[in-house]
C-alpha positions in Angstrom: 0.0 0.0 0.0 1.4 3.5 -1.4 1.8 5.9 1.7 -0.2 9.4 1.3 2.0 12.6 1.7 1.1 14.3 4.9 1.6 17.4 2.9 -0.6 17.0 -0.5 -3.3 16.1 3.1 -2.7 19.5 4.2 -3.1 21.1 1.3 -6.1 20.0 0.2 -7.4 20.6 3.8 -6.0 24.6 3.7 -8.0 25.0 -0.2 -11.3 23.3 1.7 -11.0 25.6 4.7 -10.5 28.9 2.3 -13.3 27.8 0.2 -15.4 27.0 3.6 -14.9 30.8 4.9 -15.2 32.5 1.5 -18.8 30.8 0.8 -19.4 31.8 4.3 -18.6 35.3 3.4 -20.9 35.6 0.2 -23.8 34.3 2.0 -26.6 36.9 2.0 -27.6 38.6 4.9 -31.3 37.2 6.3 -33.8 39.5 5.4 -35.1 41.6 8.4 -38.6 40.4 9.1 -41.8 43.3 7.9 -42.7 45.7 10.7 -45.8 44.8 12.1 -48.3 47.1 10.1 -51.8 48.5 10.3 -54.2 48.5 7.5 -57.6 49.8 6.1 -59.7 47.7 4.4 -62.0 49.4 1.8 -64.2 49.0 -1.3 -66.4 46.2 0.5 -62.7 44.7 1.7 -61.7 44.6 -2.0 -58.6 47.4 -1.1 -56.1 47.1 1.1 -54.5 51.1 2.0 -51.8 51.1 4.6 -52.5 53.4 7.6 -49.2 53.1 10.1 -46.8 50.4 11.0 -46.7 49.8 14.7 -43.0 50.4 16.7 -42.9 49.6 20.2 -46.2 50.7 21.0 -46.2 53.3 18.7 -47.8 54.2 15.1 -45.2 55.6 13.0 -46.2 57.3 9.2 -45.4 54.8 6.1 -44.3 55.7 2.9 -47.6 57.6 1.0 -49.0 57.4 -2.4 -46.9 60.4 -3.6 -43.8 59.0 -2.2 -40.6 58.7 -4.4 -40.7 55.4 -6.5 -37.8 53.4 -5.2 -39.4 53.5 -1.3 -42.9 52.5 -2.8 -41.5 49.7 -4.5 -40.2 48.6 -1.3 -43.2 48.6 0.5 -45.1 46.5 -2.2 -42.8 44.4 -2.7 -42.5 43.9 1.2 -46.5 43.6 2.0 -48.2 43.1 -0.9 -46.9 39.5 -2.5 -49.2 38.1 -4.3 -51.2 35.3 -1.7 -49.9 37.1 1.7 -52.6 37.4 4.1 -53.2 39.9 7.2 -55.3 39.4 9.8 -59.0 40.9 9.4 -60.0 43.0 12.2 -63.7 43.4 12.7 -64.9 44.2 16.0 -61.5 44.7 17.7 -60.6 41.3 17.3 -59.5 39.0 14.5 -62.5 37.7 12.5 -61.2 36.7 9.5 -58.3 36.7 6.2 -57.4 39.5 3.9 -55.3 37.8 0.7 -53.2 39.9 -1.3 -54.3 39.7 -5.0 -52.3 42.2 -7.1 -51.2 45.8 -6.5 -48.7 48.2 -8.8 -46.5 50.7 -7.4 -46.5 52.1 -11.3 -50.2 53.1 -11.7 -51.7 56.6 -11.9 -53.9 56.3 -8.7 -53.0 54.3 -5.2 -49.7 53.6 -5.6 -49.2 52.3 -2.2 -53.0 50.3 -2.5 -53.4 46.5 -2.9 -56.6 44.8 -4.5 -57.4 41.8 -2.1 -60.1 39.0 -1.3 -61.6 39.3 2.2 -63.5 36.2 4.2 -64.7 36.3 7.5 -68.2 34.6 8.8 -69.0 37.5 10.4 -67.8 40.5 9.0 -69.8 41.9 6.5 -68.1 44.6 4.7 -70.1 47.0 2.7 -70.5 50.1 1.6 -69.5 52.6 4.6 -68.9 49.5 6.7 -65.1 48.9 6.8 -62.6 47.3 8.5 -58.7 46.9 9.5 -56.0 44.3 8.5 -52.7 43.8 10.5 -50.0 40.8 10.1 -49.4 41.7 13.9 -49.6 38.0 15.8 -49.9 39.5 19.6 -53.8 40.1 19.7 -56.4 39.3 21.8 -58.4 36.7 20.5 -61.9 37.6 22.7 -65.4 37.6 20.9 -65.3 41.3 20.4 -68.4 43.3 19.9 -69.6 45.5 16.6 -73.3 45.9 16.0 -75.9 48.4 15.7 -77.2 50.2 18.4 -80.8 48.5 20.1 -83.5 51.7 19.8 -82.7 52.5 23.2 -79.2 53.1 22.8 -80.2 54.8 19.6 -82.6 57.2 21.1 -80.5 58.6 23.6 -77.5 58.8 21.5 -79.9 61.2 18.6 -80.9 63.4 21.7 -77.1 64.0 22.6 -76.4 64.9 18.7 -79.6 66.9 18.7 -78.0 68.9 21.7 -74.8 69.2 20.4 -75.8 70.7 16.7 -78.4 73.5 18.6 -75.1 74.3 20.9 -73.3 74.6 16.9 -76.2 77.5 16.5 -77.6 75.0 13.9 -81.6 75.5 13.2 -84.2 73.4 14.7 -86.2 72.8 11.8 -82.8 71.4 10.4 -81.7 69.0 13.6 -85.0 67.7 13.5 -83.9 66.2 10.2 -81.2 64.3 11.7 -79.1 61.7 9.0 -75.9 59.7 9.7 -73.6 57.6 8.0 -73.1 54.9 10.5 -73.8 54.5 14.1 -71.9 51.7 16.2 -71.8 50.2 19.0 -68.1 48.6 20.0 -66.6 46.9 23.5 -62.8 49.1 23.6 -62.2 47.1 27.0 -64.1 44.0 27.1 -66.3 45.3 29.9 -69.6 44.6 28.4 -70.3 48.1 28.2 -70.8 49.5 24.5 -69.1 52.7 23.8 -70.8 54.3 20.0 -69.3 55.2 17.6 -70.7 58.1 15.1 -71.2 60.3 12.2 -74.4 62.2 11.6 -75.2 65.4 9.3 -77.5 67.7 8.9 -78.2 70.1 5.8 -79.3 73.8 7.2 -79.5 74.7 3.1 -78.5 74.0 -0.4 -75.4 75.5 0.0 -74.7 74.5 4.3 -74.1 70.8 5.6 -73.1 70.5 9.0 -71.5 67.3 10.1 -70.9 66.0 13.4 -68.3 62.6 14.2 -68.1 61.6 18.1 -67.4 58.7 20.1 -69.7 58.4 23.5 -69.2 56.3 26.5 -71.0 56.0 29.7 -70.5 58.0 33.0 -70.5 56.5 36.3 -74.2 56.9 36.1 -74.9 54.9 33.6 -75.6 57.9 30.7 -73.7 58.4 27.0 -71.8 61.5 27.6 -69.4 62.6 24.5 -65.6 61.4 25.1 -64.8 63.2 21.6 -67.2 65.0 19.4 -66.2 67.3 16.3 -68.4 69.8 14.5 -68.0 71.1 11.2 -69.7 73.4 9.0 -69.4 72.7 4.9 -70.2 74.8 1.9 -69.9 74.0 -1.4 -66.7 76.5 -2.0 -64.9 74.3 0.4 -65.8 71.2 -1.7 -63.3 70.3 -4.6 -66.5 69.0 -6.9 -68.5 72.1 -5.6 -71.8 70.2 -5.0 -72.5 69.2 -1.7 -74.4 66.0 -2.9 -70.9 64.3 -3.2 -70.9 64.1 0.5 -73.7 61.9 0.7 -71.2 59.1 -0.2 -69.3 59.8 3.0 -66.6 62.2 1.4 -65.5 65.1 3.9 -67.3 63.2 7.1 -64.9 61.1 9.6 -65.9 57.1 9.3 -65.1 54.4 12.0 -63.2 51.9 10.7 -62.7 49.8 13.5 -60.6 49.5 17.1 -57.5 47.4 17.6 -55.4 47.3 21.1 -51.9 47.8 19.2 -49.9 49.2 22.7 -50.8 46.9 25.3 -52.9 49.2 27.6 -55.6 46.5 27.8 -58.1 49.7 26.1 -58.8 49.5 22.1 -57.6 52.3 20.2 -60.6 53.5 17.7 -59.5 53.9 14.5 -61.5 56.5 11.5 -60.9 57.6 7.6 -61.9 60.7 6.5 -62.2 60.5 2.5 -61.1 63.6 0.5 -61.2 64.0 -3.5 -57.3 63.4 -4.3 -56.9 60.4 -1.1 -57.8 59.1 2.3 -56.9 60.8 6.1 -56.8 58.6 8.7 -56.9 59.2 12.5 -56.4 56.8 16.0 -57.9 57.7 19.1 -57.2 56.5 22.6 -58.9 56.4 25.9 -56.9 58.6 28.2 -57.8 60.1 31.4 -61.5 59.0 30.5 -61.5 61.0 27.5 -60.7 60.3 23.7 -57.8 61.8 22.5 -56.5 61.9 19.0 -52.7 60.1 19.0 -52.2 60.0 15.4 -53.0 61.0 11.9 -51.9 60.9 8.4 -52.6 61.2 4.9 -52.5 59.2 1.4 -52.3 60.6 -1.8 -54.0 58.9 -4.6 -53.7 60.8 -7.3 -55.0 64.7 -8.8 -59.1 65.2 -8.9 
């Protein structure tokens, strides 16, 4: 039997370790995992629009529609592969899957948007009833509560919105006329005690809308008090379109959305859109000090009018 030369041994040992530490070297970094993110989900939960990605405890702004390309393309390409599904949030809880079906950083109008399928068995999304959509795994999984109000809840609700638009100098013969876009009734801290949710309108004129959004919880004696309200008068020079009839679909008034606990305070935050002609605002409110308190806000650009 030949002997083997220790050194041709060491050689090819001294090649194999170089080659070992050089592939070592090239190997790509691990991509760092998406920030948990927060989402609204419009169009009868056929559109998926990014509201805020969530960093330790906080909502922090994402990259909007009239961003600079190479950041948009980023955040599609992060959130919005084809067949990724978020979490549906529907009554503060999850209730349901949002799947990603196409989106395109490249298009005239919602840049930053996503078309998507939505199934839940109990959300029904529709018209001005809308929803949220987080890939955020740390949530409560209770039963959550969203339903309409019973006519009791209802009643004394319409008398505190009554109140409120005669204190906004707002004629009778007008608040007696009251309309709304959506009255609901949520659970922010599982204490099987509905706080509600609103936006209501009234039209003094042709030419004056007055619009009221609130959220109401009890008082210690049992009665809907106001924890936010907001009052706004609207003519048609304020209105891109000029014709006040184009907020009967909801444009110009504050909408809920829905309420998600996203900083561990054991209280839902509530969250609203407020639709405009060229893109979407959104707001967050939180429960602090037993009143509601806007924490955050932003907008998304969709394209010109």
């Amino acid at each position: 039997m030949k002997k083997i030369n220790t050194s041709i041994l060491f050689g090819i040992f001294i090649v194999s370790l170089v080659f070992s530490v050089d592939a070592q070297r090239k190997r790509p970094p691990a991509k760092p995992k998406p920030k948990p993110i927060i989402f609204a989900v419009l169009n009868d939960g056929q559109t998926l629009e990014p509201i805020a990605a969530i960093d330790k405890g906080k909502l922090v702004a994402l990259v909007g529609g009239g961003g600079e390309p190479k950041p948009l393309k980023s955040f599609v390409n992060t959130y919005y592969k084809p067949q990724t599904t978020y979490n549906l949030i529907f009554g503060g809880v999850m209730n349901g899957k949002v799947t990603i079906k196409s989106s395109s950083p490249d298009s005239d109008c919602g840049k930053n948007l996503a078309t998507v399928t939505t199934q839940s068995a109990k959300a029904k999304l529709k018209g001005m009833v809308m929803g949220l959509a987080t890939n955020e795994t740390t949530l409560k999984s209770a039963e959550g509560l969203r339903r309409l109000p019973t006519a009791a809840e209802r009643r004394e609700i319409e008398s505190l919105v009554r109140a409120e638009f005669a204190k906004q100098n707002v004629s009778a013969n007008a608040v007696k006329k009251l309309q709304y876009y959506n009255l609901t009734a949520l659970d922010v801290n599982d204490d099987n005690e509905a706080e509600m949710v609103g936006s209501f309108w009234v039209e003094s004129s042709i030419k004056e809308r007055n619009l009221l959004f609130f959220i109401a919880d009890k008082d210690s004696g049992g009665k809907y008090k106001f924890g936010f309200s907001e009052y706004s008068k609207v003519t048609p020079e304020e209105v891109m379109s000029g014709d006040l009839k184009d907020l009967d679909t909801g444009i110009g008034s504050e909408l809920l959305l829905d309420a998600l606990e996203y900083n561990s305070d054991t209280t839902a935050e509530v969250f609203t859109i407020n639709k405009a002609f060229e893109g979407n605002n959104f707001h967050v409110y939180s429960r602090q000090d037993g009143k509601w308190t806007r924490v955050f806000e932003s907008y998304n650009y969709h394209c010109a009018y």
